[in-house]
C-alpha positions as a printed NumPy array, in Angstrom:
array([[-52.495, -41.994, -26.809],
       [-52.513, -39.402, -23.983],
       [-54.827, -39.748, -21.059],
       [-55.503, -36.277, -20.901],
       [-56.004, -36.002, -24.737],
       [-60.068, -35.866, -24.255],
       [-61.714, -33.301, -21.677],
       [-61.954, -33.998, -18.203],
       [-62.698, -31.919, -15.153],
       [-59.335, -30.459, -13.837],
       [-57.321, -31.755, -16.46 ],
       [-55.258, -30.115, -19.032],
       [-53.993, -30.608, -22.587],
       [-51.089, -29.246, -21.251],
       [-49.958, -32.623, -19.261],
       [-50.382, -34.305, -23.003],
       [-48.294, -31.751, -24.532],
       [-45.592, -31.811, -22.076],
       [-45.554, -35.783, -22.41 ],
       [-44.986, -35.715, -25.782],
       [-42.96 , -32.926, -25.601],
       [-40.506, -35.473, -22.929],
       [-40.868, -38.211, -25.268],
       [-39.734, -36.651, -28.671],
       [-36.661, -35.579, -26.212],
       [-36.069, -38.899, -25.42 ],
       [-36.231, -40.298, -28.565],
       [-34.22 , -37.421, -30.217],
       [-31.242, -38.111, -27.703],
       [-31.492, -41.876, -28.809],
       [-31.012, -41.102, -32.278],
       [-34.408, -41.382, -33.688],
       [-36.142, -38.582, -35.237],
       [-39.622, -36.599, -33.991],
       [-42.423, -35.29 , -35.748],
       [-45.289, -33.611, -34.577],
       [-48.542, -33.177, -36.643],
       [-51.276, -30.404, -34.847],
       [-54.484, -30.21 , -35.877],
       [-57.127, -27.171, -35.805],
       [-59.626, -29.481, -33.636],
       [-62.351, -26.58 , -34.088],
       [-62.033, -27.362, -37.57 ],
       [-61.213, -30.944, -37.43 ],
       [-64.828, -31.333, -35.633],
       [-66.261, -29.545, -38.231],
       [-65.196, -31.34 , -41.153],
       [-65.654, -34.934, -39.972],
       [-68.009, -36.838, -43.42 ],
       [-70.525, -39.006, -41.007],
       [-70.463, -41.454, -43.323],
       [-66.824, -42.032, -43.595],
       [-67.099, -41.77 , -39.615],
       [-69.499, -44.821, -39.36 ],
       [-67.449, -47.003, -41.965],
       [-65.02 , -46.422, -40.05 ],
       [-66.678, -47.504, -37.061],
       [-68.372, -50.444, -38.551],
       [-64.254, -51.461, -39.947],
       [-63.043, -51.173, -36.02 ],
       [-66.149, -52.945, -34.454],
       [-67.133, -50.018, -32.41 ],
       [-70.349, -51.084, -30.714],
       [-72.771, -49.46 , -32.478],
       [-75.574, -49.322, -29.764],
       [-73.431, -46.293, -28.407],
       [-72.282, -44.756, -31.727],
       [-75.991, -44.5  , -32.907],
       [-76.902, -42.76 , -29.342],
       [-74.401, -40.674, -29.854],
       [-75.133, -39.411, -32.939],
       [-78.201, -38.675, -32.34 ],
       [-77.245, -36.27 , -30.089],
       [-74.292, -34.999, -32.25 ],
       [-76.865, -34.933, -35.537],
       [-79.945, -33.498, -33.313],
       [-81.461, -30.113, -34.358],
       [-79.926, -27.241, -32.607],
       [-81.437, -23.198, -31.306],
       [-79.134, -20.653, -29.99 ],
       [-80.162, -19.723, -27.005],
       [-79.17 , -16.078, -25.265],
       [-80.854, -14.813, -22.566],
       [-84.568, -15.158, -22.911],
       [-84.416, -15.121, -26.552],
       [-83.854, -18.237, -29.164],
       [-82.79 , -18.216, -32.371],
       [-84.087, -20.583, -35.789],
       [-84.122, -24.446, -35.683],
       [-80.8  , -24.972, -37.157],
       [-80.583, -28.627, -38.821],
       [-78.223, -30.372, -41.376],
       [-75.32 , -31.397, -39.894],
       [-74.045, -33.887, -42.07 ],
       [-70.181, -32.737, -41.798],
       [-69.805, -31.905, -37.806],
       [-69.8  , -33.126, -34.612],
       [-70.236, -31.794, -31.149],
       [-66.737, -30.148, -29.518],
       [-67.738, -30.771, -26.459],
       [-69.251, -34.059, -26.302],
       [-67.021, -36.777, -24.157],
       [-67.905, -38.866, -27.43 ],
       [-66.235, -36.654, -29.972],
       [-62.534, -37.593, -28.855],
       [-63.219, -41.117, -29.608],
       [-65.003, -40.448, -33.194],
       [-61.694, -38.323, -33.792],
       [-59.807, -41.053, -33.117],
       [-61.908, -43.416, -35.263],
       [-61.848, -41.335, -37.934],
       [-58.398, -41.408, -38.464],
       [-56.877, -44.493, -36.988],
       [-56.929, -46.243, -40.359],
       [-55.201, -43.51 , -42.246],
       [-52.659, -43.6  , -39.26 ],
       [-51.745, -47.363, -39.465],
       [-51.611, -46.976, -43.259],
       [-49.17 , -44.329, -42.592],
       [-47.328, -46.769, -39.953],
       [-47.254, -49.069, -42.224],
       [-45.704, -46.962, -46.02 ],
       [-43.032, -45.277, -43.507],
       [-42.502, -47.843, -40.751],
       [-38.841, -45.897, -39.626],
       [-41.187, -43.264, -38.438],
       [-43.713, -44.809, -36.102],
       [-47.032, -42.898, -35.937],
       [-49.4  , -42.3  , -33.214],
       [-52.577, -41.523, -32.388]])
């Protein structure tokens, strides 16, 4: 994992991708071979099941006094706002989480660490990482 992998104020993806950009070198020029899997994280955010989401959680022992606060922002009814105008209660958000939210990085991470080891595990000459 890549400390600049989640948002932060004057911080780039950039530094992650160059990191793992150095590292696949590195491990090319040793012999081993590099993958890299990209996801649409628009999407990704977007399609994340919450109930999947908190199994998982409940699996990895995340503490759930700050996953339930969390989602209650992420599952909280929304209005567009432009201007001095609003737009309809929007609601229903049972597949999506908030883009933004210094919470969503982790949830993206818990969603898929699981599959990831699994993966580690079936093709062990190719280490994965999330």
């Amino acid at each position: 994992m890549y400390e600049n992998d989640s948002a932060r104020k004057g911080q780039s993806c950039l530094s992650s991708a160059e990191k793992r950009a150095y590292a696949a070198e590195v491990a090319m020029r040793q012999g081993m071979r590099t993958h890299f899997m990209l996801w649409d994280i628009k999407k990704f955010f977007d399609s994340v099941f919450i109930p999947k989401l908190l199994d998982e959680a409940r699996a990895l022992n995340f503490p759930e006094g700050p996953m339930a606060l969390s989602l209650v922002v992420h599952q909280s009814p929304r209005r567009l706002c432009m201007k001095k105008r609003s737009g309809i209660r929007m609601t229903g958000f049972g597949c999506s989480i908030l883009a933004g939210c210094k919470r969503s990085m982790d949830f993206a991470r818990l969603y898929l660490l699981r599959m990831v080891q699994k993966m580690s595990t079936l093709y062990k000459e190719y280490p994965l990482y999330i």
